[in-house]
C-alpha positions in Angstrom: 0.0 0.0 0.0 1.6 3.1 -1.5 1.8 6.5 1.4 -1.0 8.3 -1.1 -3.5 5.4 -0.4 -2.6 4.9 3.5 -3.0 9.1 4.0 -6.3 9.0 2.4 -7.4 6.2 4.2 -6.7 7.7 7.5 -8.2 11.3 6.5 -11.6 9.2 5.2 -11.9 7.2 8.5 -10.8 10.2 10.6 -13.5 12.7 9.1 -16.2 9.8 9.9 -15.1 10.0 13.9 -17.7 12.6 15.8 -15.5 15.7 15.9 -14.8 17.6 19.6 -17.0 20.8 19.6 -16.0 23.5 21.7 -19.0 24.4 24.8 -21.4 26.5 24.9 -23.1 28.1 27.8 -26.6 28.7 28.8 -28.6 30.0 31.9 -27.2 27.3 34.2 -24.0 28.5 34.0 -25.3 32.2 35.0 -27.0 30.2 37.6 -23.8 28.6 38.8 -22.1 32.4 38.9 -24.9 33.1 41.1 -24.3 30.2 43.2 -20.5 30.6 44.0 -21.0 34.2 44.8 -24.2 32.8 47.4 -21.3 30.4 48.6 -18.9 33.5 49.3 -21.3 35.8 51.2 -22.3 32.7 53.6 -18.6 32.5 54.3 -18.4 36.4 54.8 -21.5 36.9 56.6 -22.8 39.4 54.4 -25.4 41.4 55.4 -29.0 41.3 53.3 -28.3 44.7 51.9 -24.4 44.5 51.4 -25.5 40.8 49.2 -28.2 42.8 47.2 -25.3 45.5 46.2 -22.9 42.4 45.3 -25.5 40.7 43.3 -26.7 43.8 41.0 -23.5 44.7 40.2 -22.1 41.6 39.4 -25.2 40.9 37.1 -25.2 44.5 35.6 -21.5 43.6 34.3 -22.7 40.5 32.6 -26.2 42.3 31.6 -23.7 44.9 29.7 -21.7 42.8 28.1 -24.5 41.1 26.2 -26.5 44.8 25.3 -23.3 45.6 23.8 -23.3 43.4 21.4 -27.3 42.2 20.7 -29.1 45.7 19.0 -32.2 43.6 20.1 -31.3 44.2 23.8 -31.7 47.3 25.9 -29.5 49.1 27.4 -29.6 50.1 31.4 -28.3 53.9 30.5 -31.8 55.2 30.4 -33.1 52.9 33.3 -30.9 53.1 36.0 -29.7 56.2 38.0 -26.4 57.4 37.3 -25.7 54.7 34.4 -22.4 55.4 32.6 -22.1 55.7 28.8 -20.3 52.8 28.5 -18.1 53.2 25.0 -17.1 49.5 23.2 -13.8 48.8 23.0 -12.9 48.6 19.4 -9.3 47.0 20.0 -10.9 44.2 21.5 -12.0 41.2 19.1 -12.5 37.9 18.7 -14.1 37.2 21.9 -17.0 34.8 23.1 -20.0 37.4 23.8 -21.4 34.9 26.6 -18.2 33.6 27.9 -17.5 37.4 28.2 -20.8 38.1 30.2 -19.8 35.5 32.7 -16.0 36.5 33.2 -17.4 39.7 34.0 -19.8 39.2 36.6 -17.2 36.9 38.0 -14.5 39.4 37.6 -16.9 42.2 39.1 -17.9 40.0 42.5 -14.4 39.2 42.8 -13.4 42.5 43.0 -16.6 43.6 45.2 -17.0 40.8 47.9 -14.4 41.3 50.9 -13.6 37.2 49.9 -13.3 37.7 46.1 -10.3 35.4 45.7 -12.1 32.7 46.5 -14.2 33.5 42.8 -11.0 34.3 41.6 -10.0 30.9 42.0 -13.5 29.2 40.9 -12.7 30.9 37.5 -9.5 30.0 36.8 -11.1 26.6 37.6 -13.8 27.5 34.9 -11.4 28.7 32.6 -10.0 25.4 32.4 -13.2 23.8 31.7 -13.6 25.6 28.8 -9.7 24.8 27.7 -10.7 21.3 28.4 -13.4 21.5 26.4 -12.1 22.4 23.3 -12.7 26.3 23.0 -9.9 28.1 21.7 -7.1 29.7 23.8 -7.0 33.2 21.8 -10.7 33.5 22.5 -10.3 32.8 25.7 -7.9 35.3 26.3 -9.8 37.9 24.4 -13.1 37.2 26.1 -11.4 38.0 29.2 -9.8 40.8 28.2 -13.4 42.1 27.1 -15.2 40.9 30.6 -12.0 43.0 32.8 -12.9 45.9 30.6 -17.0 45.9 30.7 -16.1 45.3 34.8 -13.9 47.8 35.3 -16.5 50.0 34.0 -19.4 48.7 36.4 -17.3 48.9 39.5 -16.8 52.5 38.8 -20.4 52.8 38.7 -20.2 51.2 41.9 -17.7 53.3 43.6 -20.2 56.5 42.4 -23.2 54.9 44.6 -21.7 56.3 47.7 -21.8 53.3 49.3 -18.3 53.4 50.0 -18.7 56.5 52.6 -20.7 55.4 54.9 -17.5 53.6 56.9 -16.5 57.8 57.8 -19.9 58.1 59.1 -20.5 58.2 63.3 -20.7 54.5 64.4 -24.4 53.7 64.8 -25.5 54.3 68.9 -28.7 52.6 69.7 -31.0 55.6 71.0 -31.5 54.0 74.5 -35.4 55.2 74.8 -38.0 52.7 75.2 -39.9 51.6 72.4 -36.6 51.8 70.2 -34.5 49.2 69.0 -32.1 48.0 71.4 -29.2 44.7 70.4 -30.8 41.6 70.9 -29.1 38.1 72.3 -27.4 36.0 72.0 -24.7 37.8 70.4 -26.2 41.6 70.9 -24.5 42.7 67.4 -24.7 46.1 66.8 -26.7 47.6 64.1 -26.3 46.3 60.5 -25.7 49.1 58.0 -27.2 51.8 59.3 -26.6 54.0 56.7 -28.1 52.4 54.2 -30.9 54.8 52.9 -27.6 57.0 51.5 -26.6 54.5 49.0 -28.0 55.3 45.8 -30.7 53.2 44.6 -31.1 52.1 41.2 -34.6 52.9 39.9 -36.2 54.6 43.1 -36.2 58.8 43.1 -34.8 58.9 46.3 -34.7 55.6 49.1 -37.8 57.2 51.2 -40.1 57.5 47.9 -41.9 54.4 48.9 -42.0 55.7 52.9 -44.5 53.5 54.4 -47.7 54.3 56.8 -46.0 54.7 60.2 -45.8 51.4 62.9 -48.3 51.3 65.0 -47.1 53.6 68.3 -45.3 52.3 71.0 -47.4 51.7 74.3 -46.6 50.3 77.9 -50.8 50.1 78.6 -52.6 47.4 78.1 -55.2 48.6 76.0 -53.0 50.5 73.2 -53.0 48.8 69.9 -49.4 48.1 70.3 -49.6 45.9 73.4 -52.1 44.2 71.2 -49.4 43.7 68.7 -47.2 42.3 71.3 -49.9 39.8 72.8 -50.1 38.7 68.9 -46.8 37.3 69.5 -46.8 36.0 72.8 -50.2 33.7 72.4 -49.0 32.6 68.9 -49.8 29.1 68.7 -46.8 27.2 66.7 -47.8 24.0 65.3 -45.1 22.1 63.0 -46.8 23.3 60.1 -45.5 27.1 60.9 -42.4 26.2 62.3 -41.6 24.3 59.2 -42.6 27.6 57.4 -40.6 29.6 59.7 -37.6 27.7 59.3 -37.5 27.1 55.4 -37.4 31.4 55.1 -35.0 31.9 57.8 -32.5 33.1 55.9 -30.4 34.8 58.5 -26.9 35.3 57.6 -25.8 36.4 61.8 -27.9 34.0 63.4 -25.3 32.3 66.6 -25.0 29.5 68.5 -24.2 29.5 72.2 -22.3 26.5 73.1 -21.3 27.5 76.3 -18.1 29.7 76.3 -18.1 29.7 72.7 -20.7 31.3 70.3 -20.3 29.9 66.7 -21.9 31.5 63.7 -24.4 29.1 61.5 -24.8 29.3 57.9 -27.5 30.8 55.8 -28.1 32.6 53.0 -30.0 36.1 52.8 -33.2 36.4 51.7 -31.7 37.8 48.1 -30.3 35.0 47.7 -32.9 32.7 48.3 -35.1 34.8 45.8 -32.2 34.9 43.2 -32.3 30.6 43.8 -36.1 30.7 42.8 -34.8 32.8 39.8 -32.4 30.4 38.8 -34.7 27.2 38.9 -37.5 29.2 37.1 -35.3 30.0 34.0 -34.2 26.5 34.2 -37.7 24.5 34.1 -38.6 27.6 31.7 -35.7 26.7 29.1 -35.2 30.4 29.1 -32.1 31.8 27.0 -28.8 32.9 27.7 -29.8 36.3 27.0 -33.6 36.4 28.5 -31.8 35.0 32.2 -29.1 37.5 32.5 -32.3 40.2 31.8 -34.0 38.9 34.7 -31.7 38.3 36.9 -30.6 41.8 36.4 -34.0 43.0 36.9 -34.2 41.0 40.2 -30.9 41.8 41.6 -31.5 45.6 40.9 -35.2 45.1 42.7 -33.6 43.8 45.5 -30.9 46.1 45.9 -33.8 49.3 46.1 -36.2 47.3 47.9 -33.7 46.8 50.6 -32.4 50.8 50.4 -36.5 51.2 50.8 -37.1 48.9 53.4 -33.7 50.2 56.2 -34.5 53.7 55.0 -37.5 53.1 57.1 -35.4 50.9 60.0 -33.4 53.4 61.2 -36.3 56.1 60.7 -39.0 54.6 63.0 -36.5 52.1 64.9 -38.7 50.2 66.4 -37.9 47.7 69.2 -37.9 43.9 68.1 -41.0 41.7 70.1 -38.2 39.6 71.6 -37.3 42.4 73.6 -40.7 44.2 74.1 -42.2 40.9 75.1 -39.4 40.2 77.3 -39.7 43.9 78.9 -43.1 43.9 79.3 -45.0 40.5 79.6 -43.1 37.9 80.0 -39.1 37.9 80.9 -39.0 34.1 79.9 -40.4 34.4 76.3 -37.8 33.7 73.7 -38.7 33.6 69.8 -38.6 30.6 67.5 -36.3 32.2 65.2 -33.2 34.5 66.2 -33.4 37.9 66.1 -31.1 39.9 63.4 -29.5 42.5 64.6 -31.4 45.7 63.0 -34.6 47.7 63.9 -38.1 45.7 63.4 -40.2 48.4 61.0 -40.5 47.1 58.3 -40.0 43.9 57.7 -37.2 43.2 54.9 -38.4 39.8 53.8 -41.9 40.8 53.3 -40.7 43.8 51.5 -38.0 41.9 49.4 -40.2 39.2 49.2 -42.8 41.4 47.4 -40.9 43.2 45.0 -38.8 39.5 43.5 -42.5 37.6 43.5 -43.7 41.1 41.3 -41.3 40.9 39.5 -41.0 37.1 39.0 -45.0 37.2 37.8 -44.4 39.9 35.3 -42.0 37.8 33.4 -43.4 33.9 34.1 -47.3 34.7 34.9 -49.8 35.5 38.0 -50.1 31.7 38.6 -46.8 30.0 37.8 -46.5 27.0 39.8 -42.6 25.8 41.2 -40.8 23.7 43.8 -38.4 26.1 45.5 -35.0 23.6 46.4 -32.6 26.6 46.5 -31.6 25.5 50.0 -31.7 21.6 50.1 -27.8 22.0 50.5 -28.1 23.8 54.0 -30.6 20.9 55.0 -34.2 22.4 53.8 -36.2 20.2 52.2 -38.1 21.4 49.2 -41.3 23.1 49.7 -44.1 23.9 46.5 -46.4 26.9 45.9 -49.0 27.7 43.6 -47.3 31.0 42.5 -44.9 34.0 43.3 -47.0 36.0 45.3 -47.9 32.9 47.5 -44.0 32.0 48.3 -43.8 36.2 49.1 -46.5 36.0 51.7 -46.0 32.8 53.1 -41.7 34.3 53.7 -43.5 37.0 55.2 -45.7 35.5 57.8 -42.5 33.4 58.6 -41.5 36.4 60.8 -44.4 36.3 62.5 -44.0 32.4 62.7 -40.6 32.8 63.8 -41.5 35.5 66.7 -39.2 38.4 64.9 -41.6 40.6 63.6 -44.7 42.2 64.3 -47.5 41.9 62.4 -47.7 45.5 60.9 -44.5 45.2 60.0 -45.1 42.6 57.8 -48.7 43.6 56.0 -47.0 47.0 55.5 -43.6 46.1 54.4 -45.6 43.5 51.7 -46.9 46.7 50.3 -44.3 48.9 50.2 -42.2 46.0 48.5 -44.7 45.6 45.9 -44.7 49.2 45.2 -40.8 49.0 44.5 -41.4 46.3 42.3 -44.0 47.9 40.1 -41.9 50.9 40.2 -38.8 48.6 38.7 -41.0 46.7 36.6 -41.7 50.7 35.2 -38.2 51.7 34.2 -37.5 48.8 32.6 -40.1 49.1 30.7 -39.6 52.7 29.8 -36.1 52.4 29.2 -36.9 49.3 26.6 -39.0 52.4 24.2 -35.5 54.5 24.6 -33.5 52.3 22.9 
């Protein structure tokens, strides 16, 4: 057999093997961005407000990457306040436009979250998958050129929010009068972020634009509405049913145990990042696109963030004192809560109000009655739990505070409405901002 013959031979059978084809990525893989960053925050013991700011960023860096390249996508700069023109790099070429999205949210968290290089590792990790699975090296390279560019871009944005002042600001003093919010054990942390309300919010006119009606007044007597409030509380009956309900939406990143002479933290994830999970399986069971997930996760993360400016605008403006200690004070010395308290004023209550904007915004995009099994946190030892729609997960997290003895019960009705007011008001600029393109 002549070399002609033998070359041809091996060309014919080699062109006849199933050829290697280099990845592609779809929402999962936004999903699994999501998830490392969840993994971080548990580890840092980021606050629900701080994980709301690490989350919108992050996805706002992906988000960008795909509007710059996709005409049929919107761009943020006449939605959000403050967005930066944001030029494209014309020396940069050659890059994967979704490998790019993901490098940059990655890139962006890792710069943002105090334990970044823990994602800084998980990508070089992903990076390698995508050697390994046959996508080019040059690419590669270029898509990550692209994604440190786009971030670079969103963490200025970031810097501009302000929220990087409020460490000069007074430490927070607890006001000391009664009927204010006073630390609560076992730990008596002092107040998370009290500052807040002077981050700037992403859609909202200013954090106090959704201001709720006022908590009902504090009262020592007997016969004022609040002592009713209190005696809510107290009689509460708890029945498995309510304290498997109360446990499921914990979701309590400071939350202690007392072993004695050691107190050891527990893990949980924030109530953003539950709601983000429940994002994440949605587009999933959905089949939604590469594209359509980043959208709503960007839409979601960026409701959270201003739900949350919303809700501890109003914290620290009416304070109120948490039932554990009211209770405690004034009826009954003994009386401890199912749940632990976290350690920030009671009005209004941020699950109910974050809770309320995700579930509106959640309905806009998969309908008023979109049934789901919520599993986001099997892996901390939930089991899953099934609802009939949005809105009923978002009230049932909310009466979970009631469940779990942390929350009085205006707290929760009222912070459900003004949560449901940010949504719609997110929900808006989006939608206005999609006619400006």
């Amino acid at each position: 057999m002549t070399r002609k013959i033998l070359l041809g031979l091996l060309l014919f059978y080699s062109c006849g093997l199933p050829q290697k084809q280099p990845r592609d990525f779809d929402n999962i893989d936004i999903s699994q961005v999501i998830t490392r960053m969840t993994e971080v925050m548990v580890h840092d013991i980021t606050s629900p407000p701080l994980a709301a700011r690490f989350y919108s960023y992050a996805c706002l860096a992906g988000y960008e990457v795909l509007a710059a390249n996709n005409d049929s996508l919107q761009t943020m700069r006449h939605v959000l306040n403050g967005y930066p023109v944001i030029k494209k790099n014309k020396t940069l070429t050659g890059y994967n436009v979704k490998l790019s999205a993901l490098l940059a949210m990655l890139e962006t968290a890792g710069s943002m979250q105090p334990s970044g290089y823990l994602l800084k590792k998980y990508e070089q990790q992903f990076l390698d998958s995508c050697k390994n699975a046959g996508l080019d090296a040059q690419v590669i390279d270029q898509s990550h050129r692209y994604a440190t560019y786009i971030s670079d871009r969103i963490l200025a944005y970031a810097k501009a929010d302000g929220y990087n002042k409020l460490s000069a600001l007074p430490k927070y003093t607890p006001l000391g009068n009664e009927g204010n919010w006073y630390p609560t054990p076992p730990a008596f942390m002092q107040a998370v972020e009290p500052y807040f309300n002077k981050v700037r919010p992403f859609t909202l006119d200013s954090a106090a634009q959704f201001k709720p009606a006022p908590p009902v007044a504090f009262s020592k007597s007997k016969e004022s509405g609040f002592y009713t409030l209190m005696m809510g509380n107290y009689k509460e009956m708890l029945d498995s049913s309510k304290k498997t309900i109360a446990a499921f939406w914990d979701c309590n990143p400071f939350a202690v145990q007392d072993n004695g002479h050691l107190m050891a933290g527990v893990k949980k994830i924030s109530p953003g990042a539950h709601w983000l999970g429940i994002t994440g399986i949605v587009c999933a069971t959905t089949k939604k696109s590469f594209e359509q997930t980043m959208f709503i996760y960007t839409t979601m993360s960026v409701g959270l963030m201003d739900a949350f400016i919303s809700c501890w605008d109003e914290k620290f403006r009416s304070n109120r004192i948490r039932p554990e200690t009211a209770i405690r004070k004034y009826i009954d010395p003994t009386w401890e809560p199912l749940l632990q308290t976290p350690p920030f004023p009671e009005y209004t209550s941020g699950h109910s109000v974050a809770s309320a904007t995700s579930a509106t915004i959640l309905t806009h995009y998969f309908g008023d009655n979109f049934p789901f099994t919520d599993s986001v946190e099997v892996s901390y030892g939930l089991p899953p739990r099934k609802f009939a729609s949005f809105q009923n997960a978002a009230i049932e997290a909310g009466l979970s505070r009631f469940f779990g003895g942390i929350h009085f019960m205006d707290a929760i009705n009222n912070g459900r409405e003004q949560g449901l007011k940010v949504g719609a008001r997110v929900l808006e600029k989006i939608s206005a901002g999609s006619k400006t393109k």
